[in-house]
FIVEX-96493 format. One record per residue: residue in one letter; x, y, z of N, C-alpha, C, CB in turn. Coordinates in steps of 0.02 Angstrom, whole numbers, plus 50000, padded with zeros to 5 digits. Glycine has a CB too. Example, Ala and Ser with C-alpha at 12.3 -4.5 7.8 and 13.67 -1.06 7.14 Angstrom:
a506604971650390506154977550390506604983550390505654977650452;s506424988850354506844994750357506455000250394507044997050286;
//
This chain:
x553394897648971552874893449000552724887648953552234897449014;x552874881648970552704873748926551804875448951553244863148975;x551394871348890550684871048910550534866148845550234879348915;x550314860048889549974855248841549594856348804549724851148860;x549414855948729548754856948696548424850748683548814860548633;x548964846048681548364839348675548524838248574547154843248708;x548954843448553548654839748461549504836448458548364848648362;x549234832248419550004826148390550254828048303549624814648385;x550714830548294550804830748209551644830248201550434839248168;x551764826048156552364824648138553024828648104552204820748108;x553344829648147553864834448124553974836948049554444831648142;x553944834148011553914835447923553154838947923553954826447864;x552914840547950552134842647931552234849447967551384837147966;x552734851648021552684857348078553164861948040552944855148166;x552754867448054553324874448014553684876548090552734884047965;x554244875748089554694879348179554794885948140555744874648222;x554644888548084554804897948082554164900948113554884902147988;x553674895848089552834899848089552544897448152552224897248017;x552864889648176552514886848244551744886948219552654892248322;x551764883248165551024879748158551134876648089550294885448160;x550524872548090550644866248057550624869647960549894859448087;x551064865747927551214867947842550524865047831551984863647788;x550594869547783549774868847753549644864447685549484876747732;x549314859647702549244854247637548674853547604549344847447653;x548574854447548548184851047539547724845847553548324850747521;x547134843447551546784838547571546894834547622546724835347531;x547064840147669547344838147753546894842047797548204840647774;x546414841947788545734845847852546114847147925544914838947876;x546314841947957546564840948017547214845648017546684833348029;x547564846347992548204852147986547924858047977548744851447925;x547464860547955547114866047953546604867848020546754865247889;x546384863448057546064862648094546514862448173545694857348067;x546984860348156547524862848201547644870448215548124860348175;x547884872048167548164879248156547524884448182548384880548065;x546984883148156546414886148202546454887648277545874881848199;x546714878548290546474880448374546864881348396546174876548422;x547644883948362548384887648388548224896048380549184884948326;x547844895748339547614902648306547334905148370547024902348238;x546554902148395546184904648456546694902548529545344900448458;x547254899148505547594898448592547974906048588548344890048610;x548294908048544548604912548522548234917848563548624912748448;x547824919048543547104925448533547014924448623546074921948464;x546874920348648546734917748708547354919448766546604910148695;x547984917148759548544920248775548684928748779548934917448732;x548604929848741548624937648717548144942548776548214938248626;x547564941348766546774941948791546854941348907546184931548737;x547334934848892547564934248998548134939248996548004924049043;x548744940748944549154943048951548834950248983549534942248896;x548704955348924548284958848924548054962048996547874955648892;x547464958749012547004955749071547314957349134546924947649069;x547944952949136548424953149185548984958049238548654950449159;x548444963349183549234970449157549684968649134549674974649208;x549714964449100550224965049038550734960449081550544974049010;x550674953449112551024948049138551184948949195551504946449108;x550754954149251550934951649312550424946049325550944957149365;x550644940449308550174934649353550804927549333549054933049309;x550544925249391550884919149401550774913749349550694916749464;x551364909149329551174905649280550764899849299551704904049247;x550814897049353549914893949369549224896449379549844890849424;x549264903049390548574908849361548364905949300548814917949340;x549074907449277548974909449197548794901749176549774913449150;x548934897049187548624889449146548214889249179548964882149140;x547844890249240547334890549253546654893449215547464892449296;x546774901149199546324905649158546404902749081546564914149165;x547094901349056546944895049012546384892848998547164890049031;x546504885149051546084880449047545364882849058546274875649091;x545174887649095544394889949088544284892049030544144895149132;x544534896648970544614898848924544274894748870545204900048923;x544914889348850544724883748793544124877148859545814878848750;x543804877948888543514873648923543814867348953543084872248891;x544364866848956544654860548988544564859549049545294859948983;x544204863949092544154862649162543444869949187545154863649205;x543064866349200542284869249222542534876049278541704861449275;x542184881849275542474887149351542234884549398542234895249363;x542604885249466542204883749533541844889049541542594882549597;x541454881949565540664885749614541034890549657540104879049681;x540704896649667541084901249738540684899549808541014911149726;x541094898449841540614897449904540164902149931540964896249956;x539734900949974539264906349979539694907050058538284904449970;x539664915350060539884916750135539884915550166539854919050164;x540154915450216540364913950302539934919050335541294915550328;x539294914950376538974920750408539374920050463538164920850420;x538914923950512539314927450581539224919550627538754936650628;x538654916450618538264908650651538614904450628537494906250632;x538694902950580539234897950538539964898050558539254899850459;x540204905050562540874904650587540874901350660541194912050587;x540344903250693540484902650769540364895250784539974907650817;x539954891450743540034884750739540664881250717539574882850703;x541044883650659541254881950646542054881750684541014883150601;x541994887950727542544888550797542524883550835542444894150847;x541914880750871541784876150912541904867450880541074878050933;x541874865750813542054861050795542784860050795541774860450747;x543164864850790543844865050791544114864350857544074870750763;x543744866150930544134865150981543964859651008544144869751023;x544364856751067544424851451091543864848451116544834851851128;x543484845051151542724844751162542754848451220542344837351169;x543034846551274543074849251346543144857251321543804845651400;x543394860051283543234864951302542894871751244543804865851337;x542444865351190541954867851154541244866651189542024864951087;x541474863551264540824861351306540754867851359540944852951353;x541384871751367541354876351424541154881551384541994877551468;x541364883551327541204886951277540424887451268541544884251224;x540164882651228539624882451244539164883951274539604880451246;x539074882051327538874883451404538904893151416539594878551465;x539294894951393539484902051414539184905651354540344903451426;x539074900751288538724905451231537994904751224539014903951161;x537554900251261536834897751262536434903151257536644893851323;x536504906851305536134912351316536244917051246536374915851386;x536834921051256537014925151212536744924751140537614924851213;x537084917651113536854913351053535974914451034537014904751076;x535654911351080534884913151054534694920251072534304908151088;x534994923351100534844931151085534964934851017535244935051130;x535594932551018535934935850943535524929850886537104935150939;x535174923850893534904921950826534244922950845535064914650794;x533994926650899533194929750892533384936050837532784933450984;x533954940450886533724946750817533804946050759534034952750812;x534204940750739534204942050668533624939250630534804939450640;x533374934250657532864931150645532334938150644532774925050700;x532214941250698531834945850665531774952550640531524945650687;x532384955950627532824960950612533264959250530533344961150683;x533334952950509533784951950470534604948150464533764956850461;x534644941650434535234942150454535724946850446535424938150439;x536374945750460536864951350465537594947050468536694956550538;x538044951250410538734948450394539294952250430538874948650316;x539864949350450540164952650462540454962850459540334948550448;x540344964050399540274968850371539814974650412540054966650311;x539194972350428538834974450460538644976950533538654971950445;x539274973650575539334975450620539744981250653539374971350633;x539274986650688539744993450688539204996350756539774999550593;x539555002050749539185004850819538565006350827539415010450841;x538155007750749537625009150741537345000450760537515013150668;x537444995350699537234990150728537064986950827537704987150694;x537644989050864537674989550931536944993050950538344993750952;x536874997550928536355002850954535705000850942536425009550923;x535464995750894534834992250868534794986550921534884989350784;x535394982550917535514978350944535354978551057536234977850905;x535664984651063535264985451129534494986551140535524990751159;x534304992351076533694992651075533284985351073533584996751022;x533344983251039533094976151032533124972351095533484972250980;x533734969451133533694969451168533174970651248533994970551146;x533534978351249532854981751298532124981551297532854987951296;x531974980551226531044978951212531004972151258530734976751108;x531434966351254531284961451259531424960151323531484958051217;x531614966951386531674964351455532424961051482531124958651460;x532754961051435533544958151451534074961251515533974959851381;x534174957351544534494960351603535044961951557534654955651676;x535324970351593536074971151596536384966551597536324973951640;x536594961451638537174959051637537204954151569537314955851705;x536524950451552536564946051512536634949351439536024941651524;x536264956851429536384960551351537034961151354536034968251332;x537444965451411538314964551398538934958451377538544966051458;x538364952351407538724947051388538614945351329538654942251423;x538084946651285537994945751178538124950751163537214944351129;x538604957151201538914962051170539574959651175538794968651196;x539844954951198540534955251231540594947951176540624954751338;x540194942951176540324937151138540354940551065539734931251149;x539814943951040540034947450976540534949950957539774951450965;x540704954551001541504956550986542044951350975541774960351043;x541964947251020542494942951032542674938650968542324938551090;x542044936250936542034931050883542114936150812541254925950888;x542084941750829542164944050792542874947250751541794946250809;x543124949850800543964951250826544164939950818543984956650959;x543964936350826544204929650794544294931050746543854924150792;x543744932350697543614930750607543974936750588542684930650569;x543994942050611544594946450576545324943650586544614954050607;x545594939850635546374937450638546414931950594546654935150713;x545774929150586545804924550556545824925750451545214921050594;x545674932550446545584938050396545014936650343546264939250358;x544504934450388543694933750365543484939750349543184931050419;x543614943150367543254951650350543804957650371542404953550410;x543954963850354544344966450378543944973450414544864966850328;x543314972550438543074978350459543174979050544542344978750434;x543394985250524543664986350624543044991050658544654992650640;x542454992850614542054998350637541834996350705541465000050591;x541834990350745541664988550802541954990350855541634983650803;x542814993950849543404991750893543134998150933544314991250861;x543484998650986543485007051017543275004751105542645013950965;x543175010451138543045008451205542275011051192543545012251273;x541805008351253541415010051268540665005551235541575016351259;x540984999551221540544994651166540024992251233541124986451115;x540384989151273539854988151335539324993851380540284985651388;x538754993551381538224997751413538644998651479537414994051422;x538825004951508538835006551597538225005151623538975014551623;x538355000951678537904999651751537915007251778538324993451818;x537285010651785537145013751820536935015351909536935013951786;x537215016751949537315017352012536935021352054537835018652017;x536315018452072535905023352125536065025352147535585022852161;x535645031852187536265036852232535685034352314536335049952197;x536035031552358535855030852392536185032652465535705026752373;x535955033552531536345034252561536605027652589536175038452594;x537215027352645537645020152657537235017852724538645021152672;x537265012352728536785008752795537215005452829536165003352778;x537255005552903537745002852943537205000652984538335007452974;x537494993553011537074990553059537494991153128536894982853036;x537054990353183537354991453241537634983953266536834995053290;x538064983653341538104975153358537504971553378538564973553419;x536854975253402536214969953403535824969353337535654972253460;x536014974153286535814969953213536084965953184535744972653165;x536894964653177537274962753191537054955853183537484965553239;x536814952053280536724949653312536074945353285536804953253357;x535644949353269534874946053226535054942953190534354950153187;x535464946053150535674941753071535894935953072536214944353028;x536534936153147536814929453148536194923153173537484930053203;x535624926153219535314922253228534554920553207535434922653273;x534814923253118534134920653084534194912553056533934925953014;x533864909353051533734901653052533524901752959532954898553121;x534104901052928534124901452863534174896052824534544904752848;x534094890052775534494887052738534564887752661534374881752753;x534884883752620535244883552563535554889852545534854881452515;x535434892452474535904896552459535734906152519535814896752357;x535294906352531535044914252596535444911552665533844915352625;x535754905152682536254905152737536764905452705536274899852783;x536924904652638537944904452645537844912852599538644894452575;x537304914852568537364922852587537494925152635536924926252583;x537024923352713537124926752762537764924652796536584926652799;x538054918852789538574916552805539204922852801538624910552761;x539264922752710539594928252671539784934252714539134930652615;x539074939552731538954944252761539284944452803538494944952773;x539304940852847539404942652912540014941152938538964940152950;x540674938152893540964934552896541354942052860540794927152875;x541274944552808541564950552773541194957352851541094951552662;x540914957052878540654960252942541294960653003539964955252971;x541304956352986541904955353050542684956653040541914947553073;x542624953852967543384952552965543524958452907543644943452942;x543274962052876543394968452823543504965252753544124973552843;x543684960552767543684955752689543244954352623543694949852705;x543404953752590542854952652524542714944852520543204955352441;x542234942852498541964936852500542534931952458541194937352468;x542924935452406543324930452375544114929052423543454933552293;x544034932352452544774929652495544274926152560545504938152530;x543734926552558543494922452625543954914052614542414921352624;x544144910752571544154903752594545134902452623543844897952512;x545214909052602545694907952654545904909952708546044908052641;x545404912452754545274913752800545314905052858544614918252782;x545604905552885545614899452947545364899853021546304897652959;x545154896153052545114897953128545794900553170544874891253164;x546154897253151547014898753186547044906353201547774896853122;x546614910253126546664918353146546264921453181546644922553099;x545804917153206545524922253270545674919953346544664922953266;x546324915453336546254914153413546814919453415546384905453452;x546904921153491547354927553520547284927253586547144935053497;x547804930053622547894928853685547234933853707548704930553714;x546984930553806546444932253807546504938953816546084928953847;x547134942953816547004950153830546814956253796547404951753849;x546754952153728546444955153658545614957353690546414947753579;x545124956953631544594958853633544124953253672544444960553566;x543754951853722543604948553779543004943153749543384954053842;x542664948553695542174944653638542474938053599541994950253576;x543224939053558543464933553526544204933053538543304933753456;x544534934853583545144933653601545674935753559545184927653612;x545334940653517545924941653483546234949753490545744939453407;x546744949253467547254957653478546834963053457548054958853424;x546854968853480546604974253441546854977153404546414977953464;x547604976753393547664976253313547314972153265548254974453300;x547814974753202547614972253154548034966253136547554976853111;x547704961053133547964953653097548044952653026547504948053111;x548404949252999548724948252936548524939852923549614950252940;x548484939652863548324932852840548594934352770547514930152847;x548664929452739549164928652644548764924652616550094924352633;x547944926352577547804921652535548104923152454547054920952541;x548194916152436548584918452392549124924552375548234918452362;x549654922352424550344927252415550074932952405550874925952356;x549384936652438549204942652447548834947452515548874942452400;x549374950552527549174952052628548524955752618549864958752688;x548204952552656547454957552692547374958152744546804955852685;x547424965252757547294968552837546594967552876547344976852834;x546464966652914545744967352930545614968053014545354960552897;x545284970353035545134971953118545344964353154544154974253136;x545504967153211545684959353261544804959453282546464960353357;x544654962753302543814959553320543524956753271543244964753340;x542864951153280542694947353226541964944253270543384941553198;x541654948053305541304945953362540704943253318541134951953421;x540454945753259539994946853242540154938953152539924956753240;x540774937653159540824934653112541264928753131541004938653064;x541004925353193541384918353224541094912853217541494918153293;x541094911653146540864906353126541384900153104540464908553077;x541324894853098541664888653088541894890352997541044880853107;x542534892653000542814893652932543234887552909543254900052931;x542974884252856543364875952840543404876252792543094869052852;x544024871952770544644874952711544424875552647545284870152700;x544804877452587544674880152536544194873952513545304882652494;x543694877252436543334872352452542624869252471543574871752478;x542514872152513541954871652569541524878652568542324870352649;x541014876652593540784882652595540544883552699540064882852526;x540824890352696540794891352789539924888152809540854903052820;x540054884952878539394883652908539334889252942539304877452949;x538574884352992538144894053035538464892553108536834895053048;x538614887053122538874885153192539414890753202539214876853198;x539214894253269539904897853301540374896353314539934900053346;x540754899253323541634896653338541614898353432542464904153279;x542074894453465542064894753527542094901853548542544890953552;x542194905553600542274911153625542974909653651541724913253673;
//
């Protein structure tokens, strides 16, 4: 390993058996040399040592050097990466468009998780584990939090969290496992079927904004067996049928086929109760009936 010391002395003055400077008389500075070869010596020895006995790299090693004889001040250590800091510091890194959707989806969550700590304590990566989870709902629940919204600052936690470990911010996995999200619990109720003159009320309640394209929804999954997310590809084309079908909407008493999204759904040819003006993806269905 070459390592600058910084002293100048002229070959006739340097011992190469002893590797330090001949000793003269009324030469302070040659003596004063040999000192601070003396403590580099001592200093060398001391990292070797240190090192287990030279496993370290030889830029370690001029590094611990230079802290040694003072040629270079230690760094400041940074102060940790909290759990808030990282998650900011995620969002500065992505694109805006979609540190804006991001955003948007962490608002809620975000001031939940910096109420508790705020009054619970902050909390480092380290700290997060199943017990933490379990305070964390409690807390929660005092404060009235819907299910769906406590699952969603259980689910962002994880997530950012499982980030900063790939990213190898912390290596604690005590969070991982199934069952991190609270179960929705399921009343036991019995099932309610409406008849064709309730049916019939519904279609002709006088509703607007979002309680008509609910009832819209309804009645439209009423007729046709469908779930509200394949409703927009649902068309008029599928309920017309020759008139010898069902006399209500002309259509077969079989069952009709439709492909939203390259996926077949069966559903009754009657639709008496759900003949409403279906317009294309997009849109949301009006209350106007469809012809007979």
């Amino acid at each position: 390993m070459l390592y600058s010391t910084g002293f100048a002395i002229r070959p006739s003055e340097w011992s190469f058996r002893m590797q330090r400077p001949i000793e003269k008389e009324r030469r302070p500075d040659l003596w004063a040399i040999r000192r601070q070869l003396d403590d580099l010596d001592a200093q060398c020895r001391a990292i070797y040592i240190e090192s287990e006995y030279g496993r370290i790299g030889v830029r370690d090693f001029k590094k611990k050097l230079d802290l040694a004889i003072g040629r270079c001040e230690p760094e400041k250590e940074k102060p940790p990466l909290t759990f808030f800091r990282f998650v900011e510091q995620e969002l500065k890194e992505m694109r805006p468009q979609d540190a804006g959707i991001l955003l948007r989806r962490l608002h809620t969550p975000r001031r939940y998780s910096a109420g508790f700590a705020r009054e619970k304590g902050s909390f480092s990566f380290d700290d997060v584990d199943w017990n933490f989870r379990l305070r964390l709902i409690d807390w929660l629940t005092a404060r009235g939090v819907q299910l769906g919204y406590g699952n969603k600052t259980l689910s962002i936690l994880r997530q950012f969290m499982e980030r900063a470990r790939r990213k190898k911010l912390h290596a604690n996995t005590k969070y991982q496992g199934s069952g991190w999200l609270v179960p929705q619990k399921k009343a036991l109720s019995a099932p309610v079927s409406l008849n064709p003159a309730e049916l019939q009320a519904l279609a002709d309640l006088k509703l607007t904004g979002y309680l008509k394209k609910v009832l819209d929804l309804f009645l439209i999954g009423a007729g046709t067996g469908s779930v509200s997310a394949t409703t927009p590809a649902i068309r008029p084309i599928i309920f017309t049928a020759p008139r010898t079908g069902c006399p209500s909407c002309r259509s077969s008493p079989r069952k009709r086929t439709f492909r939203p999204q390259s996926r077949s759904i069966f559903f009754p040819g009657c639709c008496r109760y759900s003949k409403r003006t279906i317009t294309p993806r997009r849109q949301s269905p009006t209350r106007n009936l469809m012809p007979g």
